[in-house]
C-alpha positions as CSV (number, residue, x, y, z in Angstrom):
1,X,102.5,133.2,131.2
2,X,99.3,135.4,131.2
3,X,96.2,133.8,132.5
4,X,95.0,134.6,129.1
5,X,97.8,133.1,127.1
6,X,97.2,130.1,129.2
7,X,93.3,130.0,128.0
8,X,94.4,130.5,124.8
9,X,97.0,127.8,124.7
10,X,94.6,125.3,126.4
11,X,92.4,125.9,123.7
12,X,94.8,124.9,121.1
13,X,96.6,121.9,122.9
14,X,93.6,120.1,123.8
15,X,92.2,119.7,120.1
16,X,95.7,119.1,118.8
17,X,96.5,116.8,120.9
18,X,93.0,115.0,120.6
19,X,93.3,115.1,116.8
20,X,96.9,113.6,117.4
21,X,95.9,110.5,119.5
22,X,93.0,110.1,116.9
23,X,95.6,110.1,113.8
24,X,98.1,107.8,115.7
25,X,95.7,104.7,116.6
26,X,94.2,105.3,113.5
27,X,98.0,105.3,111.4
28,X,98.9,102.4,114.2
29,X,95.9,100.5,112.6
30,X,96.9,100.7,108.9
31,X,100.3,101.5,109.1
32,X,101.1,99.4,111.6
33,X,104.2,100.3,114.4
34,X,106.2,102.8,112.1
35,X,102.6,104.7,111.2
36,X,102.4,105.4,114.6
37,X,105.7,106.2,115.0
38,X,105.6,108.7,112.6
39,X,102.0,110.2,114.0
40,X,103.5,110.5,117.6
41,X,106.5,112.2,116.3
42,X,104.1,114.5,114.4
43,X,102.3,115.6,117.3
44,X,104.8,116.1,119.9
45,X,106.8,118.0,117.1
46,X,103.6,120.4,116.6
47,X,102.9,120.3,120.3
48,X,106.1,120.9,121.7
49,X,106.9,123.6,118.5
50,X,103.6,125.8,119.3
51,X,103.7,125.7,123.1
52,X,107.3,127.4,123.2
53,X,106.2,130.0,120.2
54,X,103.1,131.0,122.4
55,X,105.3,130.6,125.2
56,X,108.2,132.9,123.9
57,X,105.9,135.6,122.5
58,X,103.9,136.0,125.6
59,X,107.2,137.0,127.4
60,X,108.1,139.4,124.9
61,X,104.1,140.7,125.0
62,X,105.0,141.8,128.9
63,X,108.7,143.6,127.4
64,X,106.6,145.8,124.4
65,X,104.5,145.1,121.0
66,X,107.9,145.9,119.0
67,X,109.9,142.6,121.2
68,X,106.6,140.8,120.5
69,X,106.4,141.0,116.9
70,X,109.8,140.4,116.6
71,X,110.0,137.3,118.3
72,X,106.8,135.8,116.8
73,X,109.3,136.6,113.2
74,X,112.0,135.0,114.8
75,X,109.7,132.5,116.5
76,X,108.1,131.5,112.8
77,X,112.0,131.5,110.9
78,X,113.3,129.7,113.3
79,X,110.5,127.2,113.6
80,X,110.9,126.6,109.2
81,X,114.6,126.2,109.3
82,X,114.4,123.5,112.3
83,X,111.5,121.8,110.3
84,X,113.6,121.8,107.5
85,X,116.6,120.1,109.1
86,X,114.2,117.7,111.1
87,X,113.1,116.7,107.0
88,X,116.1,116.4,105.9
89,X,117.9,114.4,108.5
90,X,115.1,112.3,108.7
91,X,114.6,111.7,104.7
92,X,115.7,108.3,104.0
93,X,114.9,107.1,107.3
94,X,113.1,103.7,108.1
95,X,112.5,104.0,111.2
96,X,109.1,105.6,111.1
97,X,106.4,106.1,108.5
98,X,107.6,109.8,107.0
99,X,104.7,109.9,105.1
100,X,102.0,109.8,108.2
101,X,104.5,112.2,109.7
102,X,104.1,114.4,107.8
103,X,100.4,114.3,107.2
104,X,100.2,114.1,110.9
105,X,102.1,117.4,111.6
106,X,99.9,119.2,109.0
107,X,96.7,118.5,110.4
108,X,97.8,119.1,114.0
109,X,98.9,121.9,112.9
110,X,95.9,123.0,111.3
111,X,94.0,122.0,114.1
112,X,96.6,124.1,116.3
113,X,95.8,127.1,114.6
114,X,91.6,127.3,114.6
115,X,92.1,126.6,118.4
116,X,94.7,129.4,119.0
117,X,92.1,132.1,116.4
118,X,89.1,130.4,118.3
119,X,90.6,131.3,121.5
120,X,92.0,134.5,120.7
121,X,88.4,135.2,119.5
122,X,87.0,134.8,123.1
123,X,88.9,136.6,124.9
124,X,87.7,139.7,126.1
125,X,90.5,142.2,126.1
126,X,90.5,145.1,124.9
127,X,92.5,146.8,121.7
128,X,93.3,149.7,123.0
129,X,94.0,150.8,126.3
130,X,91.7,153.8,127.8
131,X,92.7,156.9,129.9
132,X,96.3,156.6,128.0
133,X,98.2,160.3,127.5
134,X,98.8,160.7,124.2
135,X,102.1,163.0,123.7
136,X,101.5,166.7,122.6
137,X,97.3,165.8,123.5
138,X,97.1,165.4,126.5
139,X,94.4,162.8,127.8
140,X,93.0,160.1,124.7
């Protein structure tokens, strides 16, 4: 990973995961065991979901722009259709709160995604690269 895909996933961990071990003692407290069951679940779902996305296109970002778009597509399908089972395996289940599991996983979520556009937003690199050859041109 880049040092700037590292800053940038720093920024979006840390909240997430402060938000997370707020929900959980807070769902522990009125939900009791299975509330925070179903918050920790939440968060290393999120967590663990987000970290390999950032971590999968930021290898593709060092192959082209084309590999990267693709597997942030793939990254995002592929993340739905695993949710999806997760949901429905888990429907009926007793185990944990599904409810706080759910609410959990949206707001870490949420909270994943201002920290990742807040630390996109400071990095300083730049759009375009200067000095590049365009073909037929010659220099930019």
């Amino acid at each position: 990973m880049q040092p700037n895909d590292v800053r940038v996933l720093k920024g979006a961990a840390v909240p997430t995961l402060a938000v997370g071990l707020v929900i959980t003692i807070i769902a522990g407290a009125m939900a009791g065991v299975k509330g925070a069951l179903g918050a920790g679940i939440g968060v290393v779902l999120v967590a663990a979901f987000f970290t390999v996305g950032l971590a999968v296109v930021s290898w593709a970002g060092r192959i082209s722009p084309v590999a990267m778009m693709v597997a942030a597509i793939l990254g995002y399908a592929i993340k739905v259709i695993v949710v999806m089972a997760i949901l429905s395996a888990f429907a009926e289940t007793t185990a944990f709160n599904s409810r706080v599991f759910a609410l959990t996983a949206i707001a870490c979520t949420l909270t994943w995604t201002v920290g990742e556009m807040y630390g996109f937003l400071r990095l300083k690199k730049l759009y375009v690269e200067p000095d590049v050859e365009i073909p037929g041109r010659g220099r930019g």
